[in-house]
NUDRENVEX-735511 format. One record per residue: residue in three letters; residue number from 1; x, y, z of N, C-alpha, C, CB in turn. Coordinates in nm, 4 decimals, padded with zeros to 6 digits. Glycine has a CB too. Example, Ala and Ser with C-alpha at 12.3 -4.5 7.8 and 13.67 -1.06 7.14 Angstrom:
BEGIN
ala_1_01.3190_-00.5690_00.7800_01.2300_-00.4500_00.7800_01.3200_-00.3300_00.7800_01.1308_-00.4473_00.9046 $
ser_2_01.2850_-00.2250_00.7080_01.3670_-00.1060_00.7140_01.2900_00.0030_00.7870_01.4084_-00.0598_00.5725 $
! end
This chain:
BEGIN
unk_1_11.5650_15.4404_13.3719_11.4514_15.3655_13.4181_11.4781_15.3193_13.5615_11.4226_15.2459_13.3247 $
unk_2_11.4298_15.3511_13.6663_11.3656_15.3321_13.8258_11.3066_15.1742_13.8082_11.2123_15.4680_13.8735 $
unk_3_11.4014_15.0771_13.8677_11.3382_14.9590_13.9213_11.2637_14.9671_14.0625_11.4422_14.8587_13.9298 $
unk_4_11.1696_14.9712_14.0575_11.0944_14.9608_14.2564_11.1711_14.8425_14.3143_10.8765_14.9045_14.2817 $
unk_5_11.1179_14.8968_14.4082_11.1780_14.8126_14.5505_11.1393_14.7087_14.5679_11.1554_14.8591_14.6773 $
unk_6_10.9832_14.6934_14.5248_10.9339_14.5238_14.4727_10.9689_14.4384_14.3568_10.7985_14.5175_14.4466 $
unk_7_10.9916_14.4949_14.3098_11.0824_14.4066_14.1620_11.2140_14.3726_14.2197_11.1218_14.5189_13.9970 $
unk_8_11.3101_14.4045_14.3146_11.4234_14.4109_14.3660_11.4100_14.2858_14.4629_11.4540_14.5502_14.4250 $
unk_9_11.3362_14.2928_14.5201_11.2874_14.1977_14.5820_11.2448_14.0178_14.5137_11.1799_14.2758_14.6265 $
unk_10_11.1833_14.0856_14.4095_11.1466_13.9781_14.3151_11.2475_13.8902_14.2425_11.0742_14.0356_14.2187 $
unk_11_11.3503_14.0248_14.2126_11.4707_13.9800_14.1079_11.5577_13.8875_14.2401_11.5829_14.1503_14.0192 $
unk_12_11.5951_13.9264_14.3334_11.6960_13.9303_14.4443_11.6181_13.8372_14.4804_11.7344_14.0544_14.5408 $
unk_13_11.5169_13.7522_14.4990_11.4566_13.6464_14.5461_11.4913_13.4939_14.4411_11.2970_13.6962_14.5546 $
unk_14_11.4539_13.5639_14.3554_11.5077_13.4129_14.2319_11.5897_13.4133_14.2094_11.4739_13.3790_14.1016 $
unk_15_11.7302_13.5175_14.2039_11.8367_13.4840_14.2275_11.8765_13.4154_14.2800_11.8765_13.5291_14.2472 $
unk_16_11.9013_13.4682_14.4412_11.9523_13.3949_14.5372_11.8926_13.2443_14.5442_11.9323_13.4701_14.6583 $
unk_17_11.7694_13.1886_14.5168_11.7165_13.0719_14.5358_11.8115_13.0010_14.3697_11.5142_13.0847_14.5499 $
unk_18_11.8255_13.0329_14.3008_11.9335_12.9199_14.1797_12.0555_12.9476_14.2255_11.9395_12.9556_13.9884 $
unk_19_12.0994_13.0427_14.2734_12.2728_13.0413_14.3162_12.2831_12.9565_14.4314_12.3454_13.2001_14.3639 $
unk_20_12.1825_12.9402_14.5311_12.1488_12.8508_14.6322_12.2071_12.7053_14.6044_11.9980_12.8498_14.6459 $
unk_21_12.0478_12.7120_14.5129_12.0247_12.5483_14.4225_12.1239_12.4877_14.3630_11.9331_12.5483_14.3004 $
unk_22_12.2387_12.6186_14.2806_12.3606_12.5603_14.2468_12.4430_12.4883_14.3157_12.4228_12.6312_14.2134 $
unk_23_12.4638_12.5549_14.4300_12.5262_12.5466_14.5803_12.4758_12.4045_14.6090_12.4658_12.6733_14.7043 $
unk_24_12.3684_12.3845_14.6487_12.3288_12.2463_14.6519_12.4052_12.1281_14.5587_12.1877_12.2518_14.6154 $
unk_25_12.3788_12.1789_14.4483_12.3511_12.0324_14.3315_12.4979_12.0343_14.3016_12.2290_12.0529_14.1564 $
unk_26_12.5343_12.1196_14.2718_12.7104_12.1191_14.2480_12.7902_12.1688_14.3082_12.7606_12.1649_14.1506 $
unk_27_12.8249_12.1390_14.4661_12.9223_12.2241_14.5388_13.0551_12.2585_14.5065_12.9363_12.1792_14.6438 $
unk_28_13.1273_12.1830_14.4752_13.2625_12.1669_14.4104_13.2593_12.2260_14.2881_13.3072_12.0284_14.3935 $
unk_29_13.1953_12.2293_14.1509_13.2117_12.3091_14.0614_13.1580_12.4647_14.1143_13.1444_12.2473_13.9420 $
unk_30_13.0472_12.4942_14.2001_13.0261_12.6171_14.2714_13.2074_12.6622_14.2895_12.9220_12.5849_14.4375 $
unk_31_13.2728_12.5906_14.3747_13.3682_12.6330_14.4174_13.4609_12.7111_14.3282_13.4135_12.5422_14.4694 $
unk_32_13.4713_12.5720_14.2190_13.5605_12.6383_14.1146_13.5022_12.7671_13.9895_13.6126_12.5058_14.0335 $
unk_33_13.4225_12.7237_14.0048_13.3569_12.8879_13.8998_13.3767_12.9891_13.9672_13.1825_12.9127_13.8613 $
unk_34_13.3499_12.9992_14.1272_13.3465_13.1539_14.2064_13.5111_13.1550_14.1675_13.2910_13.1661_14.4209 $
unk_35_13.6038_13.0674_14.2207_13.7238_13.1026_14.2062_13.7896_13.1917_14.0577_13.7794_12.9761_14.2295 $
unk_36_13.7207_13.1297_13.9681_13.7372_13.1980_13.8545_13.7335_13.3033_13.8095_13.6970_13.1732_13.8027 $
unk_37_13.5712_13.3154_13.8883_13.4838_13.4245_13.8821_13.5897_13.5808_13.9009_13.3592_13.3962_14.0153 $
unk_38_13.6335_13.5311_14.0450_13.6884_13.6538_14.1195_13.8085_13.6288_14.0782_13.6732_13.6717_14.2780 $
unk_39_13.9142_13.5442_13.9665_13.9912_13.5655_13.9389_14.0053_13.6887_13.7803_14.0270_13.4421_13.9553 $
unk_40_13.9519_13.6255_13.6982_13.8722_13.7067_13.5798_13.8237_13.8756_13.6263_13.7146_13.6065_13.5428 $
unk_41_13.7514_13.9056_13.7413_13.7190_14.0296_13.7859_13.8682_14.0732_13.8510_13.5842_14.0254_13.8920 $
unk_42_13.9543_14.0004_13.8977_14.0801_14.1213_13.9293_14.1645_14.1085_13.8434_14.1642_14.1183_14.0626 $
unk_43_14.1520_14.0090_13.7105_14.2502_14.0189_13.5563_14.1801_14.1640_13.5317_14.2150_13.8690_13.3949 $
unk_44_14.0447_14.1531_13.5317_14.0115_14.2763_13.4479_14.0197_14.4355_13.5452_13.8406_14.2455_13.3842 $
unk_45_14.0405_14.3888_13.6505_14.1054_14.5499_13.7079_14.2647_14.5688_13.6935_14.0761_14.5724_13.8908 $
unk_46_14.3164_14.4763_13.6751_14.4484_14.4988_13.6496_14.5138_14.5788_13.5186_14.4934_14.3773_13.6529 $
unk_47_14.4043_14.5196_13.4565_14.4321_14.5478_13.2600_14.3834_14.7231_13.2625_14.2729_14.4137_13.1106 $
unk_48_14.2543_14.7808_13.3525_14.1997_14.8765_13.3740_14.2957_14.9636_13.4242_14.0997_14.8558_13.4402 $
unk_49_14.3568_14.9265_13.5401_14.4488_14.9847_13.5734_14.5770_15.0728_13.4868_14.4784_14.8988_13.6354 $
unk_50_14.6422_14.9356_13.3966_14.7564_14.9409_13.3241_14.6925_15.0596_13.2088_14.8093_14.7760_13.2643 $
unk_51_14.5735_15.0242_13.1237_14.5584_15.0465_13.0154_14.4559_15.2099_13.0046_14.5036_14.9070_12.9606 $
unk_52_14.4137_15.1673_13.1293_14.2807_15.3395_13.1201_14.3192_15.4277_13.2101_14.0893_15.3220_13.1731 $
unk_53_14.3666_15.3740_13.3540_14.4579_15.4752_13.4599_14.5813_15.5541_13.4352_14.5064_15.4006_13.5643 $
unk_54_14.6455_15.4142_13.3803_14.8128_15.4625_13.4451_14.7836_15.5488_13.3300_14.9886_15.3421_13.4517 $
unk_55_14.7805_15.5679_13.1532_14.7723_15.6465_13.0643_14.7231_15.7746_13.1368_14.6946_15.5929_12.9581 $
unk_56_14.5921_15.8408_13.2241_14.6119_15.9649_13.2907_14.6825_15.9799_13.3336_14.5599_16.0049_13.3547 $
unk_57_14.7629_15.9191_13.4171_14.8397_15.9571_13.5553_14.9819_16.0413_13.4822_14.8905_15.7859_13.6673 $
unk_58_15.0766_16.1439_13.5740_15.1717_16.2034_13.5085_15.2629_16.1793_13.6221_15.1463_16.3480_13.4547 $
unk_59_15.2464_16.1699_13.7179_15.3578_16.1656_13.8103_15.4271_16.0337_13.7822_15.3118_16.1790_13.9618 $
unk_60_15.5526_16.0132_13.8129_15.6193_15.8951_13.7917_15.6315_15.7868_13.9065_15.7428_15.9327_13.7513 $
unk_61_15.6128_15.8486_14.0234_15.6132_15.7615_14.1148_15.4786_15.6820_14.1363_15.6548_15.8267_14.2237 $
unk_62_15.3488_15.7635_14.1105_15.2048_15.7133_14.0984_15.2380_15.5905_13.9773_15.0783_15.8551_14.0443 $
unk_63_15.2562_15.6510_13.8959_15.2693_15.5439_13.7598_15.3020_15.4364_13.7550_15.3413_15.5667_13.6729 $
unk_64_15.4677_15.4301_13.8763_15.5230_15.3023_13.9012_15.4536_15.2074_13.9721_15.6310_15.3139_13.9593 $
unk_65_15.3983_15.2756_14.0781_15.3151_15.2199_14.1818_15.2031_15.1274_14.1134_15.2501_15.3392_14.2692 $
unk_66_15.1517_15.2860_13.9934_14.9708_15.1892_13.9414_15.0602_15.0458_13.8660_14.8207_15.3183_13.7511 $
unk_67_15.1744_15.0936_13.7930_15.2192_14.9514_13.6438_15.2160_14.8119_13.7770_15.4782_14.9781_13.5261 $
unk_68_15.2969_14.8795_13.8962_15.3063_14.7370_13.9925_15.2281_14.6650_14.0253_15.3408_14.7405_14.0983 $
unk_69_15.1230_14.7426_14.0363_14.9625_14.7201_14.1152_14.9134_14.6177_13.9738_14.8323_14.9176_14.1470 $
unk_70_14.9061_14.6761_13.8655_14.8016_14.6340_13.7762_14.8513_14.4902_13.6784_14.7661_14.7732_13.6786 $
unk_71_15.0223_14.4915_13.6905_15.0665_14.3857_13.7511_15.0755_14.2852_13.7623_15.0580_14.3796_13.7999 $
unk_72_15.1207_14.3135_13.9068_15.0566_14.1963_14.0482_14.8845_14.1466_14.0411_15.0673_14.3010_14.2314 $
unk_73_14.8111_14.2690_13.9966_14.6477_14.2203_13.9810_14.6376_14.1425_13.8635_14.5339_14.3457_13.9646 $
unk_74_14.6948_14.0810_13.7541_14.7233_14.0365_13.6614_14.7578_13.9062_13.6499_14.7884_14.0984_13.6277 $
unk_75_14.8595_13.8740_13.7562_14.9344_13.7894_13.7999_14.8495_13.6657_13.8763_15.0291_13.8632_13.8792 $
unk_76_14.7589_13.7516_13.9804_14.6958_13.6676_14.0951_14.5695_13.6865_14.0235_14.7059_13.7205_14.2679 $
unk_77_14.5588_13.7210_13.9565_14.4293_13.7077_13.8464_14.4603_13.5491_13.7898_14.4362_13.8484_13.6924 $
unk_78_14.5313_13.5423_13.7166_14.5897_13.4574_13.6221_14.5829_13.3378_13.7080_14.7350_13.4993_13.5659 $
unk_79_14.6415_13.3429_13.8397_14.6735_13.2202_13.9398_14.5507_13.2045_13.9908_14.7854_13.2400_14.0598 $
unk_80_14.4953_13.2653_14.0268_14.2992_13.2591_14.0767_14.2439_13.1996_13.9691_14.1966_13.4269_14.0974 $
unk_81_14.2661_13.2065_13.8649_14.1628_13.1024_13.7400_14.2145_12.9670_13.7354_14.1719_13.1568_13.5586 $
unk_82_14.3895_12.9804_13.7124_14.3923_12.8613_13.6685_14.4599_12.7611_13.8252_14.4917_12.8676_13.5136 $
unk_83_14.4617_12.7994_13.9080_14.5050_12.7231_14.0462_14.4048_12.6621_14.0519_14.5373_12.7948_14.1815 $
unk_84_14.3091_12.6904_14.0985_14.1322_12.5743_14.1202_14.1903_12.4445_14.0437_13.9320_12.6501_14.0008 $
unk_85_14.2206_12.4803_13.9420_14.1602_12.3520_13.8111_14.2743_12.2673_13.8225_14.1373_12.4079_13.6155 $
unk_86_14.3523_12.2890_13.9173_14.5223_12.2125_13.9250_14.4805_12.1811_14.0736_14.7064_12.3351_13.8988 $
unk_87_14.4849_12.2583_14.1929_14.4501_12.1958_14.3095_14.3771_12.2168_14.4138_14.5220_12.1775_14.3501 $
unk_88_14.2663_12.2414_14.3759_14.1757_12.2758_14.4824_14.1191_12.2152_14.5568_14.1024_12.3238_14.4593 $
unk_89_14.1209_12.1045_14.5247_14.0540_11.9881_14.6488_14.1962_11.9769_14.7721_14.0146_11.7771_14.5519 $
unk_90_14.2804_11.9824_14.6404_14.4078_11.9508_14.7537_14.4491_12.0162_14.8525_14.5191_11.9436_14.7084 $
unk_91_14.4214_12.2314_14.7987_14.3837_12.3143_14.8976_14.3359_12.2499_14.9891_14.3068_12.4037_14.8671 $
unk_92_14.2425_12.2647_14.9397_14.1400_12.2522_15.0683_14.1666_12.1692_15.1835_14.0136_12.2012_15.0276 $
unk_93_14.1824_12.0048_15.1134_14.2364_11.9101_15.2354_14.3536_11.9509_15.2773_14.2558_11.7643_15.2045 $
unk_94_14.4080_12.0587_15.2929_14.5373_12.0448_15.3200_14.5077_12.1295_15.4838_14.6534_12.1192_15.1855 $
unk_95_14.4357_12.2266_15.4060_14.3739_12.3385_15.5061_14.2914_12.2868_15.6074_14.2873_12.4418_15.4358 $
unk_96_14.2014_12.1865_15.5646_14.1271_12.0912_15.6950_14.1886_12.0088_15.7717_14.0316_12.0017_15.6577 $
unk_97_14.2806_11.9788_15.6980_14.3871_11.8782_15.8010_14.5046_12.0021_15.9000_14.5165_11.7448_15.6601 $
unk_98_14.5556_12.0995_15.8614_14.6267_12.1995_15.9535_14.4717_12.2149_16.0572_14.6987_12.3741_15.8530 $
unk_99_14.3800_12.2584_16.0429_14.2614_12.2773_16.0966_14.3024_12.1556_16.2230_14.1198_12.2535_15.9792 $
unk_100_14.2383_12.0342_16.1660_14.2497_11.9369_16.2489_14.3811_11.9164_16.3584_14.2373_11.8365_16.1637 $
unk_101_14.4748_11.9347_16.2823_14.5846_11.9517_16.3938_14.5874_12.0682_16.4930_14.7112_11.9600_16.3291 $
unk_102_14.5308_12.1760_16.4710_14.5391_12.2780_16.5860_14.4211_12.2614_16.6429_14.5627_12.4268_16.5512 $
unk_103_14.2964_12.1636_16.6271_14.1954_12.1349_16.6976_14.2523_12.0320_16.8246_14.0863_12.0761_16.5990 $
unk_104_14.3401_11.9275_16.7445_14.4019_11.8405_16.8457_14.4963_11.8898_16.9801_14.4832_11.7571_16.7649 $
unk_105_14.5724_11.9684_16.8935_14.6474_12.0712_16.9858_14.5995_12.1290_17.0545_14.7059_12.1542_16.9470 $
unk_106_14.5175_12.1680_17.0477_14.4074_12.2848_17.1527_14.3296_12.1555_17.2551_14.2380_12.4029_17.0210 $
unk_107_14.2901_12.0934_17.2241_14.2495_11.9662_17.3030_14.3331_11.9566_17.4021_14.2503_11.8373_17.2300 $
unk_108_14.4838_11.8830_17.3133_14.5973_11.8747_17.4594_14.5829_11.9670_17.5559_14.7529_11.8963_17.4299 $
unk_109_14.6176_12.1040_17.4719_14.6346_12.1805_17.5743_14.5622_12.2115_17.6862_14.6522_12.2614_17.5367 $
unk_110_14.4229_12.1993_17.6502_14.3140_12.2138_17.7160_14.2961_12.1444_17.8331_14.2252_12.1923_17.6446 $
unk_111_14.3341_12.0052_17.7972_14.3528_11.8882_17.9205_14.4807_11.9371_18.0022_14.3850_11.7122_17.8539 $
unk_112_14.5371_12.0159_17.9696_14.6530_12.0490_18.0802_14.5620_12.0759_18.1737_14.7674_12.1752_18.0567 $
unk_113_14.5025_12.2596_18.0959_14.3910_12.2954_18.1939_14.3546_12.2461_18.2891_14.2993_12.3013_18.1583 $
unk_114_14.2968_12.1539_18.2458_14.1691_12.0867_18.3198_14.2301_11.9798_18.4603_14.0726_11.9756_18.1825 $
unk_115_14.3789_11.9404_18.4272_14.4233_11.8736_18.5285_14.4751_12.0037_18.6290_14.5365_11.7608_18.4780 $
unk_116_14.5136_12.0671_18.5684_14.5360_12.2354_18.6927_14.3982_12.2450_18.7682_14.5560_12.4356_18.5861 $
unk_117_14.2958_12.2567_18.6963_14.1725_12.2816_18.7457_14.1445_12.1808_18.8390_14.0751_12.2914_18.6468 $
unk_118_14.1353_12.1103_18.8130_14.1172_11.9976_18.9251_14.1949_12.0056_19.0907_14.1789_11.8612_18.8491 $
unk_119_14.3383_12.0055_19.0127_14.3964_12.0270_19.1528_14.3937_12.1147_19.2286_14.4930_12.0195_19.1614 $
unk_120_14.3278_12.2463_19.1885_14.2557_12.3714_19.2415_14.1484_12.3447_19.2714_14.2427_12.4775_19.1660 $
unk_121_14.0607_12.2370_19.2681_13.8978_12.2173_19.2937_13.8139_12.3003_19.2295_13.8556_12.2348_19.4313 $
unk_122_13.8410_12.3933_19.1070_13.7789_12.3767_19.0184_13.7067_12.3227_18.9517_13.8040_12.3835_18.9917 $
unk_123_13.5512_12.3233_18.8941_13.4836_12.2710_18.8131_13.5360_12.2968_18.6763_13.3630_12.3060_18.8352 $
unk_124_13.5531_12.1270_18.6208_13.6289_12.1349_18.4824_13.5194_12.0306_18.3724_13.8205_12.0590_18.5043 $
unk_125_13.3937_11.9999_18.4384_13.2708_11.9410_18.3084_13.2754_12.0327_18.1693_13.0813_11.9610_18.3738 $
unk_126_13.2794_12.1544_18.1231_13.2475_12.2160_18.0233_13.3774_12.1962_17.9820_13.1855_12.3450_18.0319 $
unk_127_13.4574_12.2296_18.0291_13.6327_12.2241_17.9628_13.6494_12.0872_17.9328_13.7753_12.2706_18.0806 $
unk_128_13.6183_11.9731_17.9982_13.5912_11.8373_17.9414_13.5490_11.8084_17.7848_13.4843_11.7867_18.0226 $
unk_129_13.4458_11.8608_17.8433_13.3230_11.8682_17.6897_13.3748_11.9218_17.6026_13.1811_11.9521_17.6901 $
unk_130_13.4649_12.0414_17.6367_13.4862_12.1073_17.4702_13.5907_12.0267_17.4158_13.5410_12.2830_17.4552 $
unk_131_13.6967_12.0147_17.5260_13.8538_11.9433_17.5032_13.7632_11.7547_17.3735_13.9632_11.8740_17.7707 $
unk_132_13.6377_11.7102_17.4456_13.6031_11.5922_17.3577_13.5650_11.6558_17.2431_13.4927_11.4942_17.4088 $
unk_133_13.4643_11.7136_17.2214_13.4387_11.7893_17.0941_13.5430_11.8225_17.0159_13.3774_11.9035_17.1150 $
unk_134_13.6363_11.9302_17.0411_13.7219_11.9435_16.9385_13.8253_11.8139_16.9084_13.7945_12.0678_16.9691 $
unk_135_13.8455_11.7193_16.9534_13.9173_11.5854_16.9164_13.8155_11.5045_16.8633_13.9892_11.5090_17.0373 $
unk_136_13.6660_11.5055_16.8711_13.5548_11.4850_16.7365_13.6053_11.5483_16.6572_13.4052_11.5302_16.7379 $
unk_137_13.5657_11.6712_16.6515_13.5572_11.7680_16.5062_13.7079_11.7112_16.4221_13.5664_11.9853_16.5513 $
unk_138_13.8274_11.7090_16.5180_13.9197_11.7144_16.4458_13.9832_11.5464_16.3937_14.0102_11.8069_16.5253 $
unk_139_13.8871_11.4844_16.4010_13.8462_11.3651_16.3647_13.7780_11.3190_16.2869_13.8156_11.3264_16.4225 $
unk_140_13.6781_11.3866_16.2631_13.5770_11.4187_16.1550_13.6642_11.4706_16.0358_13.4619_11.5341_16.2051 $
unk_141_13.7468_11.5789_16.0659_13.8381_11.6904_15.9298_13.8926_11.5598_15.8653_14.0060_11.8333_15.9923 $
unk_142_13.9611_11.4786_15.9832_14.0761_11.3849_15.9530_14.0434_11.2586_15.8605_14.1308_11.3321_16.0884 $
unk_143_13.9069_11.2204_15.8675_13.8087_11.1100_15.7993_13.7979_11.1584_15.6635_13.6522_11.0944_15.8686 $
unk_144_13.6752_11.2694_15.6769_13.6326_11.3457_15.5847_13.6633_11.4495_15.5322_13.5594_11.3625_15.6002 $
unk_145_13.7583_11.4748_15.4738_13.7944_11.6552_15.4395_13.7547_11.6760_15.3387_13.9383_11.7173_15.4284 $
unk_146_13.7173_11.5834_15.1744_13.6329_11.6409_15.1351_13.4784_11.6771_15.1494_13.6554_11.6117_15.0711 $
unk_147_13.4435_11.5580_15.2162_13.2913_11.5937_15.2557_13.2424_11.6940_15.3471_13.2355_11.4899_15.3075 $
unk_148_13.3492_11.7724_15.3760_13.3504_11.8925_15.5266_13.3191_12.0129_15.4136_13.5529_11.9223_15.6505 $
unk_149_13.4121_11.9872_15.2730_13.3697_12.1434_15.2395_13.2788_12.1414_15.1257_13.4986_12.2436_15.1987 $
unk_150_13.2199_12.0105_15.0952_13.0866_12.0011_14.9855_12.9581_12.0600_15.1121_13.0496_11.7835_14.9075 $
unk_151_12.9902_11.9917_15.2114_12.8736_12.0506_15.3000_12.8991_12.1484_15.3192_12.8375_12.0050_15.4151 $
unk_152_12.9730_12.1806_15.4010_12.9480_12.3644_15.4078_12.9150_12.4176_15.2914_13.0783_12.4583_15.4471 $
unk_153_12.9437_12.4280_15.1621_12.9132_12.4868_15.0520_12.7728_12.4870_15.0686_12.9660_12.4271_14.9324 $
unk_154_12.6985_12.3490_15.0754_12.5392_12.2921_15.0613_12.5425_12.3635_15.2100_12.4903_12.0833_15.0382 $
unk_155_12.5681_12.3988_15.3057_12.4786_12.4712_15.3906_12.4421_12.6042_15.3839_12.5161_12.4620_15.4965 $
unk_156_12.5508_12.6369_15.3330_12.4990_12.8304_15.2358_12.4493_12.8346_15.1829_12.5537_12.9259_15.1544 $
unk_157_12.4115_12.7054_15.0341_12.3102_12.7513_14.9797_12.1761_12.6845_15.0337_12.3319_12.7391_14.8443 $
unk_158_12.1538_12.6369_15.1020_12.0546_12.6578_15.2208_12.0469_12.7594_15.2597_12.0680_12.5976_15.3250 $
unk_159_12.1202_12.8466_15.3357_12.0697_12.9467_15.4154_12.0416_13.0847_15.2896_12.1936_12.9790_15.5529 $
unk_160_12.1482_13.0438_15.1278_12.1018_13.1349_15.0600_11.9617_13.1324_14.9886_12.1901_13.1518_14.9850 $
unk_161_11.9462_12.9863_14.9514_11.7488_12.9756_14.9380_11.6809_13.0229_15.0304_11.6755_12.8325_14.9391 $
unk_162_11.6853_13.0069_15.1944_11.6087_13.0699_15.2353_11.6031_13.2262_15.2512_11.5996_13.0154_15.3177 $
unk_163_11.7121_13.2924_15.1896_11.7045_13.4659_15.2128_11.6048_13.4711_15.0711_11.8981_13.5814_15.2020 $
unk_164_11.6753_13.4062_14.9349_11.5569_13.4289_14.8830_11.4656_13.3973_14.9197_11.5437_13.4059_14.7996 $
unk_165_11.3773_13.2667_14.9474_11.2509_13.3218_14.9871_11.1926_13.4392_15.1144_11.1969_13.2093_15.0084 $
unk_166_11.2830_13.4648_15.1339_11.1979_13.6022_15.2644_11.2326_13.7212_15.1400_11.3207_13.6513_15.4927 $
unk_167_11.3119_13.7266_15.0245_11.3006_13.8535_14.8640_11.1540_13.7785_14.8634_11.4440_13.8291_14.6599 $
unk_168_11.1326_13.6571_14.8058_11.0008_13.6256_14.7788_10.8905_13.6754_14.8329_10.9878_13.5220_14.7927 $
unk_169_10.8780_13.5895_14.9691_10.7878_13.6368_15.0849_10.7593_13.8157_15.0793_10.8742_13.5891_15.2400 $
unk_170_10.8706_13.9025_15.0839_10.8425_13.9988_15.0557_10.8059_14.0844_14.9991_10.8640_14.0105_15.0639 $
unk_171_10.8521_14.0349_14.8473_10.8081_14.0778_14.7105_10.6313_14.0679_14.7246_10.8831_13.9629_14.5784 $
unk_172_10.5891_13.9323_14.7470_10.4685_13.8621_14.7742_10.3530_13.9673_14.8864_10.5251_13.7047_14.8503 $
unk_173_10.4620_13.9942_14.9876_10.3824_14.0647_15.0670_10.3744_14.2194_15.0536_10.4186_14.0311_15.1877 $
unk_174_10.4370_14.2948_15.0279_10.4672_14.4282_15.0224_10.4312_14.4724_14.8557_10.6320_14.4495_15.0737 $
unk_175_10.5124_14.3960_14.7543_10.4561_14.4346_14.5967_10.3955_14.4233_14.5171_10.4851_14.4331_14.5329 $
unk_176_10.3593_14.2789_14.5510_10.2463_14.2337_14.4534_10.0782_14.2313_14.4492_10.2732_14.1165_14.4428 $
! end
């Protein structure tokens, strides 16, 4: 059975607008389900590997290679489900705060710049501006690090509600 290109549209429109909405209403469990998600999908290529591949395969060196592979995919399967649920916020802040420190760092450095520039008579206003900005931003990480990655989450699914509605819009305009 042939789904059209307007039903695709249709389906791919209300999708994306609840995976959105999820995104919105629950960013942090969003987080941890995808993590799961894609941990569970490389348990189950690993097991594929071990159990439906390597059984064709005859060479011994392929074989060793696939048992290693399927594995290791097994392994970081296993650690992809259950890591989230042990530390993922902590990830995360850990990662916004290294963030923040090489924002600061880049600042310093930047102000070296800018005192070279000067003594060359160089125009240094934009190199100013960025050198303040990134000692914001990395001030902001330093305040807020969890609220840095609930929003970003909530800004994708913003931008993913609005792709569904242009599936909508389109479905609307072209299929229906």
């Amino acid at each position: 059975m042939q789904v059209s290109r307007d039903k695709w549209f249709l389906f791919g429109g209300i999708l994306m607008i609840l995976l959105g909405l999820v995104m919105l209403i629950s960013p942090a469990r969003f987080i941890e389900v995808f993590w799961i998600l894609i941990g569970i999908a490389v348990i189950l290529e690993g097991f594929i590997t071990l159990f439906s591949v390597l059984p064709e395969i005859e060479s011994p060196e392929v074989r060793k290679t696939l048992k290693i592979r399927g594995i290791l995919a097994v392994a970081v399967g296993l650690v992809s489900v259950f890591l989230p649920l042990f530390v993922a916020g902590a990830a995360w802040a850990i990662m916004l705060y290294i963030l923040g420190i090489e924002m600061l760092i880049s600042a310093g450095l930047e102000f070296l710049v800018i005192r070279d520039m000067k003594a060359m008579d160089l125009p240094v206003r934009e190199y100013v501006i960025e050198a303040v900005l990134l000692i914001a931003l990395a001030l902001v990480l330093f305040l807020f690090p969890f609220q840095i990655g609930t929003l970003f989450v909530r800004l994708v699914g913003v931008l993913i509600i609005l792709g569904g509605g242009v599936g909508l819009y389109r479905w609307k305009t072209y299929g229906a």
